[in-house]
C-alpha positions, 0 to 999 in steps of 0.5 A: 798484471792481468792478462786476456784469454782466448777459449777455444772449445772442441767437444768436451775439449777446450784449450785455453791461450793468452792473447796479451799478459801485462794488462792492469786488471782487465774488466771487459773486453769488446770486439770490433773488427779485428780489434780487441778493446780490454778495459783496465779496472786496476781493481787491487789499487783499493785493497793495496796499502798506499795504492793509487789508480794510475790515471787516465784508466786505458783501453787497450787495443788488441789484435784479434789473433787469428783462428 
């Protein structure tokens, strides 16, 4: 699985979290709102023997988490 990280930066700091795990390959990600919308590519399946695309591909929304 994939997940979506958020950066935060402070300085020369940066602190890195998970705003959701278990993604199928996440490509993008676009924000509107509050909301996250994450692409799943599923980008493995073409180099896994036997692998096929689970179908429809999703867009997964995401609450934007809070600062």
């Amino acid at each position: 699985g994939g997940k979506l990280d958020r950066v935060l930066f402070d300085g020369n700091d940066a602190t890195i979290d998970t705003v959701k795990d278990g993604l199928n390959g996440p490509t993008s990600v676009a924000q509107v709102g509050d909301t996250l919308w994450v692409s799943e590519g599923q980008l493995r399946h073409p180099f896994e023997k036997d692998a096929k695309p689970l179908l429809p591909f999703r867009l997964v929304a995401v609450t934007m988490p809070k600062q």
